[in-house]
C-alpha positions as CSV (number, residue, x, y, z in Angstrom):
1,X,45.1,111.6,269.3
2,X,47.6,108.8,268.5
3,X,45.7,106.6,270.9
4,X,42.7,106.6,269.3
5,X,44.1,105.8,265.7
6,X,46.0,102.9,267.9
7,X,42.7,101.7,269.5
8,X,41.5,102.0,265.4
9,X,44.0,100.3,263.4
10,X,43.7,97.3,266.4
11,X,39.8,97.0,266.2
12,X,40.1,96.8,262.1
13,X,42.6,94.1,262.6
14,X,41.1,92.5,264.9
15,X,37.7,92.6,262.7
16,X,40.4,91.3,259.5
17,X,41.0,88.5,261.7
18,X,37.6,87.1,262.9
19,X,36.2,87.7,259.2
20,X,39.1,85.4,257.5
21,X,38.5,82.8,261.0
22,X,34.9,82.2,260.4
23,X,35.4,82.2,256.8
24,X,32.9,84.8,255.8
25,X,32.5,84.8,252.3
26,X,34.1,81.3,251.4
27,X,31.3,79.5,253.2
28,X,29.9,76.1,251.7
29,X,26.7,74.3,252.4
30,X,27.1,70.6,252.9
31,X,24.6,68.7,250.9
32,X,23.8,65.4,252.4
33,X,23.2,63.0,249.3
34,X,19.5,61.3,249.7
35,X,19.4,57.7,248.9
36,X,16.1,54.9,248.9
37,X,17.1,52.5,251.5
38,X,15.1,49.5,252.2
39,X,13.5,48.4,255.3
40,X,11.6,45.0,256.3
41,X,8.3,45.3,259.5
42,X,11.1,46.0,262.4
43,X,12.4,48.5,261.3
44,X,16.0,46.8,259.6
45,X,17.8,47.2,256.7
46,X,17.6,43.6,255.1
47,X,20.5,42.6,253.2
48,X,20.0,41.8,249.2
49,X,17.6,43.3,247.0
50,X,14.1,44.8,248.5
51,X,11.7,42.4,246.9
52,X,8.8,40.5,248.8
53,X,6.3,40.7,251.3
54,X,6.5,43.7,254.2
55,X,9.3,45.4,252.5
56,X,9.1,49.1,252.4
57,X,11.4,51.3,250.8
58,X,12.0,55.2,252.4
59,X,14.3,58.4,251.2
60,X,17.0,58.9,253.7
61,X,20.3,61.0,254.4
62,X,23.6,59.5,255.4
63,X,22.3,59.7,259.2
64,X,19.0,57.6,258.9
65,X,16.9,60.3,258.5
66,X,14.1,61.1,256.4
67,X,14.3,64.7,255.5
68,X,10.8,66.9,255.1
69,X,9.3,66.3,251.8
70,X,11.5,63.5,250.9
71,X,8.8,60.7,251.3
């Protein structure tokens, strides 16, 4: 009988445990912050402003992507 309230007591702390380790309940979303960024026919990011011929401008994250929806 005392085994299994041993065997009990353990699982619910181990349970405790992994909970507070992978944070359940205080979990937070990064948000990536979208910005316009400028780009000239290859592809680059030209430096100044983006005015003039061939220029195109594009929504993208901090890793150079475009996300869904965002053009």
């Amino acid at each position: 009988m005392a085994n299994i309230t041993m065997k009990r007591v353990g699982a619910a702390a181990a349970a405790t445990a992994a909970a507070l380790a992978l944070g359940v309940g205080g979990a937070t979303s990064a948000v990536a912050k979208i910005e316009p960024v400028c780009h000239n026919n290859g592809g680059q990011e030209p430096q100044g402003n983006c005015n003039g011929g061939g220029l195109s401008t594009t929504n993208e994250n901090p890793a150079g992507h475009a996300p869904p929806g965002q053009n």
